[in-house]
Backbone as ProteinMPNN parsed JSONL, in Angstrom:
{"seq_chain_A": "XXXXXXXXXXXXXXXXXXXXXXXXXXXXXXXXXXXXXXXXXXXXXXXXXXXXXXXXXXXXXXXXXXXXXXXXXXXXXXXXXXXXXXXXXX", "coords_chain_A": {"N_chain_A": [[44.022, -54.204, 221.968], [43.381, -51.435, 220.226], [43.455, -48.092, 218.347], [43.347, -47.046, 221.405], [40.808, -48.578, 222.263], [39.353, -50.795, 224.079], [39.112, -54.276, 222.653], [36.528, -56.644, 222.436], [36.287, -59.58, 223.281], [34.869, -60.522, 220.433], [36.01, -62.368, 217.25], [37.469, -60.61, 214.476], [37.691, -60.798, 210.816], [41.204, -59.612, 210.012], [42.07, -56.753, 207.329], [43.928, -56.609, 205.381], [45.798, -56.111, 207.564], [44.372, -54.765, 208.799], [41.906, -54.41, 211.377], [38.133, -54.863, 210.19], [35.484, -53.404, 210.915], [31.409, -53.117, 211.294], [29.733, -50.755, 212.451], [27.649, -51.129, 213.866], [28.776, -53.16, 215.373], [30.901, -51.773, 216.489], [28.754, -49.734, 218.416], [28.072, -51.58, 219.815], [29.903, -52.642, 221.605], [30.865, -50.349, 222.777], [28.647, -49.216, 225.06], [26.387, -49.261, 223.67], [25.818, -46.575, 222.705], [23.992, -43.624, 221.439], [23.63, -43.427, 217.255], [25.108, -41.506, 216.419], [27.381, -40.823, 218.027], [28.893, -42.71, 218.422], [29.915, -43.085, 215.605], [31.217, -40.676, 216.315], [33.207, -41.283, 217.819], [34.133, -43.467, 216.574], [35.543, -42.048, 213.911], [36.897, -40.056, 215.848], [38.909, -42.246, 216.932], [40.383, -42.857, 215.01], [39.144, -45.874, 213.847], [38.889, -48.746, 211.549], [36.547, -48.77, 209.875], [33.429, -50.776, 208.796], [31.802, -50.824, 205.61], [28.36, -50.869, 205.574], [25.183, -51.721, 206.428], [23.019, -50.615, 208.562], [22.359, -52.426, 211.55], [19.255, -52.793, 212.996], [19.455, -52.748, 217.267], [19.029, -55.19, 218.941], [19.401, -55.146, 221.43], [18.76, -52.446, 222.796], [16.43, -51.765, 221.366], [14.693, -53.72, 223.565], [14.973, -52.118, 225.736], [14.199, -49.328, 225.134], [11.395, -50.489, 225.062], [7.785, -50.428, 226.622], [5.869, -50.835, 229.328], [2.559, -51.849, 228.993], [-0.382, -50.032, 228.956], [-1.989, -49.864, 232.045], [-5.31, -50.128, 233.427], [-6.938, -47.682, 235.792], [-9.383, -47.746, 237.016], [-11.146, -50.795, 238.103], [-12.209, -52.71, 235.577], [-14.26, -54.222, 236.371], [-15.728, -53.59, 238.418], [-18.367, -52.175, 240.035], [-20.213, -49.237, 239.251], [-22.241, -47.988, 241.087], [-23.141, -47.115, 244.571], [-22.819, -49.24, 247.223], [-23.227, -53.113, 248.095], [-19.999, -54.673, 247.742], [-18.745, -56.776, 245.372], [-19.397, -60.389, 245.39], [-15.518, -62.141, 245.665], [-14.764, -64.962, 244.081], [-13.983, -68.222, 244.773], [-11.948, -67.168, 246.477]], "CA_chain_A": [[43.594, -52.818, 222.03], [43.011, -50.787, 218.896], [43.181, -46.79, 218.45], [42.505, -46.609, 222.525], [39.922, -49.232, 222.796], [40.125, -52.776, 223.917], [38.243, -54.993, 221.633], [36.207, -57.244, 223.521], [36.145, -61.074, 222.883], [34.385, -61.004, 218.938], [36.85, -62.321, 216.353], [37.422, -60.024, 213.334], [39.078, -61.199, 209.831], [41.956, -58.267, 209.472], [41.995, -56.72, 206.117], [45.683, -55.613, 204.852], [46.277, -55.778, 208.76], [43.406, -53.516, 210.198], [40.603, -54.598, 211.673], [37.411, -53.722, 210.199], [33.924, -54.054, 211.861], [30.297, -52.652, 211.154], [28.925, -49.58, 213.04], [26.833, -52.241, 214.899], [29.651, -53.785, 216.294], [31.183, -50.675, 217.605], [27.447, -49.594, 219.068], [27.777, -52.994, 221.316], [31.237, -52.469, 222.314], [30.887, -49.107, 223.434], [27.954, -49.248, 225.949], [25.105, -48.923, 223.002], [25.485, -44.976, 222.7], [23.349, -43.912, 220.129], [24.559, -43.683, 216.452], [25.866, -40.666, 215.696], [27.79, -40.54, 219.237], [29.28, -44.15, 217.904], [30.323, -42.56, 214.873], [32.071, -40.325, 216.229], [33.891, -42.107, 218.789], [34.835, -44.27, 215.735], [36.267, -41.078, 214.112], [37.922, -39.488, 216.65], [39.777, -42.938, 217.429], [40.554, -43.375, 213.473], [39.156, -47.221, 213.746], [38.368, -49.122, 210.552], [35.158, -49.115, 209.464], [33.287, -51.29, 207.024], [30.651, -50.275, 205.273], [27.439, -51.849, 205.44], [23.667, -51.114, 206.553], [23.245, -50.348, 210.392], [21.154, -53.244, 211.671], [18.609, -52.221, 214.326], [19.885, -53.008, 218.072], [18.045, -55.982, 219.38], [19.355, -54.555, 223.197], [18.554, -51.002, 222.376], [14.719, -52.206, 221.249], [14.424, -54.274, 224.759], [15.261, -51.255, 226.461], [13.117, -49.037, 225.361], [10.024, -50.882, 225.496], [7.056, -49.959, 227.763], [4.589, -51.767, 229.789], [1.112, -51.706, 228.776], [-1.169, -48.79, 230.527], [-2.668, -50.443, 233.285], [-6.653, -48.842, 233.69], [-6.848, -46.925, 236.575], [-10.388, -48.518, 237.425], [-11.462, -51.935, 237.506], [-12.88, -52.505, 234.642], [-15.262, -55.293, 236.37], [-16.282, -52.553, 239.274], [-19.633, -51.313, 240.105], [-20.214, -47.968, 239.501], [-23.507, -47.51, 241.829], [-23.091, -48.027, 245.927], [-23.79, -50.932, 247.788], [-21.739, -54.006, 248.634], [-19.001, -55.604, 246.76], [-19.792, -58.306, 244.902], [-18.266, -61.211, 246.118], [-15.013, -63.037, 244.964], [-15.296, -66.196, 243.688], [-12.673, -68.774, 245.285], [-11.338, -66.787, 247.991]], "C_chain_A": [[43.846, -52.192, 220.661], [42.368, -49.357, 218.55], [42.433, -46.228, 220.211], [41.606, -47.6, 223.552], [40.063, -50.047, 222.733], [38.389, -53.269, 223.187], [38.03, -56.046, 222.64], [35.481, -58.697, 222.971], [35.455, -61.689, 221.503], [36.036, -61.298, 217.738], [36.489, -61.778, 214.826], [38.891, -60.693, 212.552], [40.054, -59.947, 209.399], [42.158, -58.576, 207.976], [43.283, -56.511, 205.774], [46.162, -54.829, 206.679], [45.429, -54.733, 209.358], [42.299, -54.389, 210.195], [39.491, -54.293, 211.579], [36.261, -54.297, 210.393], [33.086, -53.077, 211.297], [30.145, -51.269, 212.553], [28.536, -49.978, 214.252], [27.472, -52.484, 216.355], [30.389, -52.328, 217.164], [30.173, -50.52, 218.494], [27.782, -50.633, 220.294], [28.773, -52.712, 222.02], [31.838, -51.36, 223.296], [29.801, -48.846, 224.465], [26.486, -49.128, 225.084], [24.875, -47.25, 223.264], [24.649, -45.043, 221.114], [24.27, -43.497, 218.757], [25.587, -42.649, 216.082], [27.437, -40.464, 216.937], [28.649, -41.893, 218.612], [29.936, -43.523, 216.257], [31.297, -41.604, 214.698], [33.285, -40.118, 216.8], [34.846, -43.165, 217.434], [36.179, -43.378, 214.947], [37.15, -40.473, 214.638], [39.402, -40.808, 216.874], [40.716, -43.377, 216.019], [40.768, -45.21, 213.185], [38.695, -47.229, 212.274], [36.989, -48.949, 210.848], [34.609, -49.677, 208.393], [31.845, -50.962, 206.943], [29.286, -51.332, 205.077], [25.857, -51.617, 206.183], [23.547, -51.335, 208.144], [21.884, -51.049, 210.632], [20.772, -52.473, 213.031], [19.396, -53.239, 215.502], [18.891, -53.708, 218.751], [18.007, -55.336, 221.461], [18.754, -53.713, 223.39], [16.499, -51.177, 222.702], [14.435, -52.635, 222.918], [14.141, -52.431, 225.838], [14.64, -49.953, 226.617], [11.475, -48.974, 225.033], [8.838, -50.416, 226.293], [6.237, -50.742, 227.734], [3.023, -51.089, 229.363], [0.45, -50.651, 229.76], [-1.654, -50.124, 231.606], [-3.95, -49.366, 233.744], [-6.678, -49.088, 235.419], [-8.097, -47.273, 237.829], [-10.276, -49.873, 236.661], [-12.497, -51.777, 236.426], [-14.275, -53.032, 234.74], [-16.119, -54.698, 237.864], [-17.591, -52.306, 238.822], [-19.44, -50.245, 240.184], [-21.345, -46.984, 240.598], [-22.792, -47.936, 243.815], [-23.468, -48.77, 246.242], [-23.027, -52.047, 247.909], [-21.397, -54.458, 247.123], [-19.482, -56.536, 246.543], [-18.652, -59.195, 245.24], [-17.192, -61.522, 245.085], [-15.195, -64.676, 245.023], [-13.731, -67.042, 243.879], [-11.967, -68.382, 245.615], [-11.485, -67.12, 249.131]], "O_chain_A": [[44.76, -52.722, 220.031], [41.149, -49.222, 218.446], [41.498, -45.445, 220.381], [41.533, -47.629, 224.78], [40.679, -50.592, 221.817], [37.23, -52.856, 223.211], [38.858, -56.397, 223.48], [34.398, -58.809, 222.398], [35.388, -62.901, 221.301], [36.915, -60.453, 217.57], [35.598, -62.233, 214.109], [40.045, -60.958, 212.887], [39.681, -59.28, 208.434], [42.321, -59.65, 207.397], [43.542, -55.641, 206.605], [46.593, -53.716, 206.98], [45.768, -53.976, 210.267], [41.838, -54.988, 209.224], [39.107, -53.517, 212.454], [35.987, -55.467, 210.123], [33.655, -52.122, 210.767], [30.809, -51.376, 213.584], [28.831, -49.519, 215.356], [27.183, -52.292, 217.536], [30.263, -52.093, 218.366], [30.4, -51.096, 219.558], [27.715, -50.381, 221.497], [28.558, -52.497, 223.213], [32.74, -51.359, 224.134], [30.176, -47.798, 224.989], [25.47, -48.913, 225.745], [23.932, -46.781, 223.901], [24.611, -45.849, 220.185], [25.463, -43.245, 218.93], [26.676, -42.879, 215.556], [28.463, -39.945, 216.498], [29.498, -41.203, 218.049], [30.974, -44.182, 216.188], [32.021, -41.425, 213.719], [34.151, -39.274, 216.568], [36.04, -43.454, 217.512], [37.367, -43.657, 215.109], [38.217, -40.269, 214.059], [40.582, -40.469, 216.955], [41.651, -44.174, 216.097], [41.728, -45.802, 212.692], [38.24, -46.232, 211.713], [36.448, -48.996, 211.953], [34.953, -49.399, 207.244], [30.99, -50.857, 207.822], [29.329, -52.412, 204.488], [26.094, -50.451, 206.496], [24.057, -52.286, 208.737], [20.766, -50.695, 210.255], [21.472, -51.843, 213.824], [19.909, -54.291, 215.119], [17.917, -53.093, 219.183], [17.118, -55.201, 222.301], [17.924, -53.899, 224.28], [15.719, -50.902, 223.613], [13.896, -51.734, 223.562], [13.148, -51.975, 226.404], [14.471, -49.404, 227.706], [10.675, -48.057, 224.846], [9.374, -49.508, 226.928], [5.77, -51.341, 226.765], [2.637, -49.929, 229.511], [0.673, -50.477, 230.958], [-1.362, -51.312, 231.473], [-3.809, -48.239, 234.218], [-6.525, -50.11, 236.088], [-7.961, -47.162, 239.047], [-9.811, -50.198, 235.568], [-13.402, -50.943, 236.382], [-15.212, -52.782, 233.981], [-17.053, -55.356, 238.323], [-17.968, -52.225, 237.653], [-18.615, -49.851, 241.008], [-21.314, -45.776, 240.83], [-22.107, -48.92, 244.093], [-24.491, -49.261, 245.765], [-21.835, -51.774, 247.773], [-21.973, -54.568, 246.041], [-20.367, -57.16, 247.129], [-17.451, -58.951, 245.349], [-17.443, -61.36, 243.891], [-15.693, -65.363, 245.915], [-12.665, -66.703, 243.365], [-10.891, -68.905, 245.323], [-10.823, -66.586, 250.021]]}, "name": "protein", "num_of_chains": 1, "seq": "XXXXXXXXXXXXXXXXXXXXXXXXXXXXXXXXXXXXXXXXXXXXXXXXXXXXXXXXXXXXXXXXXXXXXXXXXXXXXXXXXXXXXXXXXX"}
């Protein structure tokens, strides 16, 4: 445990005896809040931090994704009345 928070199964090399991790790594450890919320959770707890370029969140991305529209009509529909056209290997 470390300023509060338990550190959760990644091994870090301590520097002059503190532990210091990326932004990133907090982000994962903390439930993926977004960054500034992660920042200042880091802050408030006065963890190390090392400096270094905040890689995008491969979970984060997954998450919010979206499915393709889906059209509303068939696209392969008649627009005039009159019977359905058959299916083919039903």
């Amino acid at each position: 445990m470390q300023g509060g928070l338990f550190l959760l199964g990644r091994k870090y090399t301590p520097v002059r005896g503190i532990l210091l991790k990326l932004l990133t790594d907090y982000h994962d450890e903390l439930g993926h809040p977004n960054m500034a919320v992660t920042r200042m959770t880091v802050k408030a707890n006065n963890l190390a931090l090392e400096k270094g370029e905040i890689r995008p969140c491969s979970n984060c991305a997954v998450a919010k994704t979206r499915q393709k529209n889906v059209p509303k009509k068939c696209l392969e529909c008649l627009e005039i009345s009159g019977e359905f056209p058959e299916n083919e290997g039903v």
